[in-house]
C-alpha positions as CSV (number, residue, x, y, z in Angstrom):
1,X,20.9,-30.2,78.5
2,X,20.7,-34.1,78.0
3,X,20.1,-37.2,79.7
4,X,23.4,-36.9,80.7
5,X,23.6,-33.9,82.6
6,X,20.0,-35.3,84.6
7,X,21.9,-37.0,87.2
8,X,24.0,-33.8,88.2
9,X,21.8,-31.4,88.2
10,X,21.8,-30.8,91.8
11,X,25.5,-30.7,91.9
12,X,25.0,-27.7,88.7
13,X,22.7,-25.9,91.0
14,X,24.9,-26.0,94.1
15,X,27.9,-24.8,91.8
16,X,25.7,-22.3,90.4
17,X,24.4,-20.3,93.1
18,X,28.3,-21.0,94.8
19,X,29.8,-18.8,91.5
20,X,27.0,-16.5,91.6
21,X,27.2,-16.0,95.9
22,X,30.9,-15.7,94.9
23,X,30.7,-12.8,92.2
24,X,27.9,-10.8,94.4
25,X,30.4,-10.9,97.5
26,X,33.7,-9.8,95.3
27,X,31.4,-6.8,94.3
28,X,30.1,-6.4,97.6
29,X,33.6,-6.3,98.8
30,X,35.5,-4.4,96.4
31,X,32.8,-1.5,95.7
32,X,30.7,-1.1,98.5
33,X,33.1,-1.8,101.1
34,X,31.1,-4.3,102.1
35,X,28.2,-2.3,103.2
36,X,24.6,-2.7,101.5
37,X,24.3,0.4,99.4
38,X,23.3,1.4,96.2
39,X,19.8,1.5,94.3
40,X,17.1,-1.5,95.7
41,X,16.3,-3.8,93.1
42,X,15.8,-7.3,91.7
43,X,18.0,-10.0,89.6
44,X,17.0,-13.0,88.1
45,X,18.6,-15.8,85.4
46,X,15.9,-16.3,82.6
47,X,16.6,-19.6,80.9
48,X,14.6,-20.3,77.3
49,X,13.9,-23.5,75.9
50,X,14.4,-25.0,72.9
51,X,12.1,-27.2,72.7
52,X,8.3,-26.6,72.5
53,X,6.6,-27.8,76.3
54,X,4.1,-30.6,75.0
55,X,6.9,-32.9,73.3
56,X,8.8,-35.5,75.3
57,X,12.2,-33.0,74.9
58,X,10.0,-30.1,75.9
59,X,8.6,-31.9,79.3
60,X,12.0,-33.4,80.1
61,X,13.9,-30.0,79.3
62,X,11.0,-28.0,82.2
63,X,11.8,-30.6,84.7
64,X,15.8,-30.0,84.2
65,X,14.2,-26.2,84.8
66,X,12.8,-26.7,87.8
67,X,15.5,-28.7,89.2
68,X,17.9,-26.3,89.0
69,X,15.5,-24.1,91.2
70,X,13.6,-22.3,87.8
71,X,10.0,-21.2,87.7
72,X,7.7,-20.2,84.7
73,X,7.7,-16.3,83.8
74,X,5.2,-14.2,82.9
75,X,4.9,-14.7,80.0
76,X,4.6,-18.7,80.2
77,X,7.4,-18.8,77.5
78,X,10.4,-18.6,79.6
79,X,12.0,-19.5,83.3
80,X,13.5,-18.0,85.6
81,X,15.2,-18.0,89.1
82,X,15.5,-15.0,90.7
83,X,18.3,-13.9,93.4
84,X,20.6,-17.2,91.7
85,X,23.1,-16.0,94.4
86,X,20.7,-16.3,97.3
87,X,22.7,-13.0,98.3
88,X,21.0,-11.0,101.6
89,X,20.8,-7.6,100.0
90,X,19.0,-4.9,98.1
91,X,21.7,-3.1,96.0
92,X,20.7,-4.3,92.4
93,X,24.4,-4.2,91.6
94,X,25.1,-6.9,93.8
95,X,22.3,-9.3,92.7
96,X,22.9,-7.9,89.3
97,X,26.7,-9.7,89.5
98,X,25.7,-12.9,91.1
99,X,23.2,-13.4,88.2
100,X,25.3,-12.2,85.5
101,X,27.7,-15.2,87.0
102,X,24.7,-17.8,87.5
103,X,23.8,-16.6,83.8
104,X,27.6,-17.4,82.0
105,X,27.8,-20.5,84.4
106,X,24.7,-22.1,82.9
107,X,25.7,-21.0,79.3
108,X,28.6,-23.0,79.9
109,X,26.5,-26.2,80.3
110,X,24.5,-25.3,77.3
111,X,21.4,-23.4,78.9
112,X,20.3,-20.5,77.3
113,X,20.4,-18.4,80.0
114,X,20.7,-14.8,80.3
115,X,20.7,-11.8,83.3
116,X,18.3,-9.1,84.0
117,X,17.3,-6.9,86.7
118,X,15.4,-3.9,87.2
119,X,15.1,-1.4,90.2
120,X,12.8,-1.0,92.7
């Protein structure tokens, strides 16, 4: 997360949602037979900042956010993009893979990112 990542962020959230489309597929594929099944439910990336929203780092650090697709939480603290994959299907395990991927590919970049999901 620095100046030097601005210019290819586009290219980080095109690789992103590629490795997370990638890892919801392989589970797809090699446990479902590639049928939708499974419990219904949600997945999302939540990425936290670290730095507070009203300093230059903090304003430059949400727009990085929201290029990469992100949008506030709940809680106004946090942000999050849910389905990172952009995979067409309810089984949480599916979506649940594609953002556990999206999650480690941004930690790789230095986000502080992590997976959740919850049934519905």
């Amino acid at each position: 997360m620095t100046d030097l990542l601005t210019p290819f962020l586009s290219v980080i959230k095109i690789e992103m949602q590629k490795v997370a489309y990638d890892a919801s597929e392989k589970l797809l594929t090699d446990y479902f037979d590639g049928v939708d099944r499974g419990p219904c439910g949600f997945a999302w990336v939540t990425i936290y900042p670290k730095h507070k929203g009203n300093t230059k780092l903090g304003k430059a650090e949400r727009k990085e956010f929201e290029q990469l697709g992100a949008r506030k939480d709940w809680t106004g603290k946090a942000w999050m993009i849910w389905n990172p994959a952009k995979y067409p299907v309810q089984s949480v395990d599916v979506l649940e893979a594609g953002a556990r991927a999206a999650a480690m590919f941004l930690q790789r970049y230095g986000y502080d990112a992590v997976a959740g999901s919850r049934l519905d």
